[in-house]
C-alpha positions as CSV (number, residue, x, y, z in Angstrom):
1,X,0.0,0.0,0.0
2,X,1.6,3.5,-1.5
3,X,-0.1,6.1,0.6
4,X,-0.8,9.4,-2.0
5,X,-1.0,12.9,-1.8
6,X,-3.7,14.8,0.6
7,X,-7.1,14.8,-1.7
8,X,-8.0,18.3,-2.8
9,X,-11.2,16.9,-5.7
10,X,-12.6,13.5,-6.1
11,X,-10.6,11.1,-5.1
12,X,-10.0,7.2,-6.0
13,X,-8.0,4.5,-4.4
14,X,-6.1,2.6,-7.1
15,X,-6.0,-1.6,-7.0
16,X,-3.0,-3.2,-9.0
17,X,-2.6,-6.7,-9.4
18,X,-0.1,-9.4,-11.0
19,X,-0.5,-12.9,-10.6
20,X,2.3,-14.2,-9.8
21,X,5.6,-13.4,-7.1
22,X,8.1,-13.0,-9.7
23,X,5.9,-10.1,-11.5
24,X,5.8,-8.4,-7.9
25,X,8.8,-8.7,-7.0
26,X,10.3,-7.2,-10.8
27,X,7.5,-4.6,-11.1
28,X,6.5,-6.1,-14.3
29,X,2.5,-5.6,-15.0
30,X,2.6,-3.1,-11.9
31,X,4.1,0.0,-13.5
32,X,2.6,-0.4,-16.8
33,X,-1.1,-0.7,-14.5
34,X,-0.1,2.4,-12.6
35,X,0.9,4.3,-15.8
36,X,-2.5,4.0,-17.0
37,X,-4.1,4.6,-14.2
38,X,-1.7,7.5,-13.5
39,X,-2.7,8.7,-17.2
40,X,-6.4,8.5,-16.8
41,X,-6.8,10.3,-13.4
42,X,-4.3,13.0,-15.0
43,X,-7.2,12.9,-17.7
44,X,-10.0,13.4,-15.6
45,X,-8.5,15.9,-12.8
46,X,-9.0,12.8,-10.0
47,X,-6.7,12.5,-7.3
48,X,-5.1,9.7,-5.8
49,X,-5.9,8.6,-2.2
50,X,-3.8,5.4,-1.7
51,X,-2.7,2.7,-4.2
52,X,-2.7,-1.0,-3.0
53,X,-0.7,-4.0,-4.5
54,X,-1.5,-7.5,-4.2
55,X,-0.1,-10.5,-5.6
56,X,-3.0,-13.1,-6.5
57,X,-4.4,-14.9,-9.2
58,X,-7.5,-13.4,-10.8
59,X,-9.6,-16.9,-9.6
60,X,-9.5,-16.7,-6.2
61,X,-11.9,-15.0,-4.5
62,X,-10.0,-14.1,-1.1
63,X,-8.0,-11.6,-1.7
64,X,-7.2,-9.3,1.3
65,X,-5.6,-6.6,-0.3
66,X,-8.5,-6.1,-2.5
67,X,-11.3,-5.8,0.4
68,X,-8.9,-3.5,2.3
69,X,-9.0,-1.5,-1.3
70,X,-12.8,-1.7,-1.5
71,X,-13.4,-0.9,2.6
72,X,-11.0,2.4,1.9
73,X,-12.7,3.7,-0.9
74,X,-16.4,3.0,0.6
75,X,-15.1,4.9,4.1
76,X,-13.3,7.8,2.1
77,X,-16.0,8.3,-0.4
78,X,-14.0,7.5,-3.3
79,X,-14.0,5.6,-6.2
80,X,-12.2,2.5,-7.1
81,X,-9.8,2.3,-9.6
82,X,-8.0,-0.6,-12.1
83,X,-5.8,-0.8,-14.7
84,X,-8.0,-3.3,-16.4
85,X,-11.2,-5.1,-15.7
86,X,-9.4,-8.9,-15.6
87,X,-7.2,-7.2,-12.6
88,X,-10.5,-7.0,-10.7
89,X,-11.9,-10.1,-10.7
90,X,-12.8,-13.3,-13.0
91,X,-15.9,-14.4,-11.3
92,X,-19.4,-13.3,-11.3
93,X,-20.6,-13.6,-8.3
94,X,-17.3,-11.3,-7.1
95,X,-17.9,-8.8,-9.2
96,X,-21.7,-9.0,-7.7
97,X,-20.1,-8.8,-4.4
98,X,-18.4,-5.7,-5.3
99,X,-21.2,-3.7,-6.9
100,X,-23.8,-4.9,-3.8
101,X,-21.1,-3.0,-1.3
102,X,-22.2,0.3,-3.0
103,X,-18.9,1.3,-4.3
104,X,-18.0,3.0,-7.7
105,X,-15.4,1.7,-9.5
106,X,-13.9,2.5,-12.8
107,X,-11.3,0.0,-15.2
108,X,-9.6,2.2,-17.1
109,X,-9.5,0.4,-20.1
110,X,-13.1,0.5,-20.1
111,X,-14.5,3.6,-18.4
112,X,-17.6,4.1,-19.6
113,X,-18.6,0.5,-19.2
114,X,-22.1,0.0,-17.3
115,X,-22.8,-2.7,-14.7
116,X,-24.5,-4.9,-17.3
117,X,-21.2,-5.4,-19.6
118,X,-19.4,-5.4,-17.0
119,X,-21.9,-8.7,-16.0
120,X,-21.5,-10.2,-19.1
121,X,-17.7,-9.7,-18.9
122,X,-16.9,-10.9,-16.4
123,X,-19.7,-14.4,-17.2
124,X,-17.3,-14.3,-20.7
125,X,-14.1,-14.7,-18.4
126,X,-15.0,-17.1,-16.3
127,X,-17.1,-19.2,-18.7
128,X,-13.2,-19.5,-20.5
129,X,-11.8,-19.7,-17.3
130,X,-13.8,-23.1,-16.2
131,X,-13.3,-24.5,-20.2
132,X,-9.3,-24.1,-20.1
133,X,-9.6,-25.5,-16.4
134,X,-11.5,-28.4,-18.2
135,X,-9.4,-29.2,-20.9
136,X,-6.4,-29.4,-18.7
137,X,-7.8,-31.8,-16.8
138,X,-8.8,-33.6,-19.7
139,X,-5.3,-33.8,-21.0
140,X,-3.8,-34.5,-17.9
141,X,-6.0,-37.7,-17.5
142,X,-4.8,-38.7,-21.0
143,X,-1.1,-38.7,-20.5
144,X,-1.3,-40.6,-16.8
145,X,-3.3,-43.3,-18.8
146,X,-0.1,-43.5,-20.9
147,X,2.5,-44.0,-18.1
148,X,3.7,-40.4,-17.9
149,X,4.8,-39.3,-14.6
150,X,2.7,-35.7,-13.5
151,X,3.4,-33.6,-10.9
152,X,7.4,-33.3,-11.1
153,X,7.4,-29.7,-12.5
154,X,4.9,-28.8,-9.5
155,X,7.2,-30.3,-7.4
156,X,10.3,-27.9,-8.8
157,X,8.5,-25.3,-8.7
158,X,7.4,-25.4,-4.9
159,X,11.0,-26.0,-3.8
160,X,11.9,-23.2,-5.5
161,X,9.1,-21.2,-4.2
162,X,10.0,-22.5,-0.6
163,X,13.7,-21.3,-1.2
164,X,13.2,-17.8,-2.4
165,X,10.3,-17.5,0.3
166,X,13.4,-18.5,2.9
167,X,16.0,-15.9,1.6
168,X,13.7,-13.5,1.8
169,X,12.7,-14.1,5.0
170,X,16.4,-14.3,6.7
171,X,16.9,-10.7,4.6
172,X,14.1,-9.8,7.6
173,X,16.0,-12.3,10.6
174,X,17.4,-9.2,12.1
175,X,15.2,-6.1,11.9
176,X,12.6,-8.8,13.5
177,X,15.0,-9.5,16.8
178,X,15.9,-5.8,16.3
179,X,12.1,-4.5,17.1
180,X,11.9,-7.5,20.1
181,X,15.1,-6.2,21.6
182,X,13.6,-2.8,21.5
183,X,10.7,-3.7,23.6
184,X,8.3,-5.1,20.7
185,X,5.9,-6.9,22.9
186,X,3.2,-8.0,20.4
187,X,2.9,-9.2,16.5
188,X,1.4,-6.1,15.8
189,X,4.6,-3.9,17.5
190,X,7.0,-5.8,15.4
191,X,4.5,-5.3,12.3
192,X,4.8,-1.6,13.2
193,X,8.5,-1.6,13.6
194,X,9.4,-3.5,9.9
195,X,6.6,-0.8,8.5
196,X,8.5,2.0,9.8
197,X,11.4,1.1,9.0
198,X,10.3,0.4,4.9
199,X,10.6,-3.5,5.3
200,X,7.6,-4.3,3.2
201,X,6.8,-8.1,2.6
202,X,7.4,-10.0,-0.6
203,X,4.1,-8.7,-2.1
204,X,5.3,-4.6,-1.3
205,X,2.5,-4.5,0.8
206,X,2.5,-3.6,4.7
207,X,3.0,-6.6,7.6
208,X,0.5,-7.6,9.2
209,X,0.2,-9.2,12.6
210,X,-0.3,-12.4,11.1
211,X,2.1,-12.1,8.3
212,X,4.8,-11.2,11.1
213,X,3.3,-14.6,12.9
214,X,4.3,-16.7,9.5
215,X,7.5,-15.0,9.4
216,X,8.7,-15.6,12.4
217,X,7.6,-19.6,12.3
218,X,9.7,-19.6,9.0
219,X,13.3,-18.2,11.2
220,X,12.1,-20.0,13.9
221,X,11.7,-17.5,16.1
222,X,8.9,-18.5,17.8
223,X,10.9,-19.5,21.1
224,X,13.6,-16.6,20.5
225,X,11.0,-14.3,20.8
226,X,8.2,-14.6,22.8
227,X,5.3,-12.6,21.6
228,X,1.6,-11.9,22.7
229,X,-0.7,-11.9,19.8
230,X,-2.0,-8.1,19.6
């Protein structure tokens, strides 16, 4: 989360979204969404309240960074901003979700889209969505029944997801025992302490209590420090 200049107009909060840790981490697909978002509120004379990043893929529906987004602009007032409508959501009945918790929002590839197309969009998307999950599966079951051994790719991939999610994490090993040695007495000091100091997580987004809770189980820390859950 990037907080913005003071509002002096109407105001939006901005949500940008990649799908996968190695586009966060580089920036890819984030600066080219908050060009064009950038670009369009230029456009209109809007100003920017806050701008929120999350890492997630467009099917799942939990996405935290996403409701903070929408809770923010529904408390300030403002208007909800994207890049593009496939950064919001995939599924229908999110997109319902959204528009049912009375906020405006605006893709900025399609800004004069209505609620209807944006309906029927977002039906289109997942509608190819659930046929390319199908067909995968399909081809999947075809090559086990000929013998071939799934799953090893998967498996490379994880360990190497588990060993970049470790290097980070011991990059973090000492501001953590820094913030308990400086009195840090509960998840949410210690969350306080990295976001002070600009230690965002591996998604650039603020900690979180809980986030500080999987990080320290990660260094094993848990006994090192002992915290009270805030």
């Amino acid at each position: 989360m990037v907080p913005r200049r003071r509002p002096t107009g109407a105001v939006y909060v901005s949500y940008l979204r990649v799908s996968t840790q190695r586009q966060g981490q580089s920036g890819l697909g984030i600066e080219a969404q908050r060009t064009a978002v950038d670009q369009y509120l230029g456009t209109i004379g809007g100003t920017l309240l806050e701008e929120h990043i999350e890492v997630e893929s467009g099917s799942n529906r939990h996405r935290p960074i996403l409701l903070k987004s929408i809770a923010q602009a529904k408390k300030a007032g403002a208007t909800l901003v994207i890049a593009k409508l496939d950064r919001l959501a995939r599924n229908v009945a999110f997109v319902s979700a959204l528009m049912e918790a009375g906020v405006e929002f605006v893709a900025v590839d399609f800004p004069a889209a209505n609620k209807l197309l944006i309906h029927i969009m977002a039906a289109v998307a997942e509608h190819e969505r659930m046929l390319i999950s199908e067909r995968t599966k399909a081809a999947l079951a075809v090559a086990k029944s000929r013998g071939v051994r799934l799953g090893v790719n998967g498996q490379r991939l994880a360990e190497q997801h588990k060993a970049a999610a470790m290097e980070f994490a011991q990059t973090l090993r000492e501001p953590v025992l820094d913030a308990v040695r400086e009195g840090a007495r509960t998840l949410q000091n210690v969350a306080d302490q990295l976001n002070r100091g600009g230690q965002l997580t591996r998604e650039g987004a603020l900690w979180s209590p809980m986030g500080v809770r999987r990080l320290m189980h990660r260094l094993d820390l848990r006994t090192a420090a002992r915290l009270d859950v805030a």
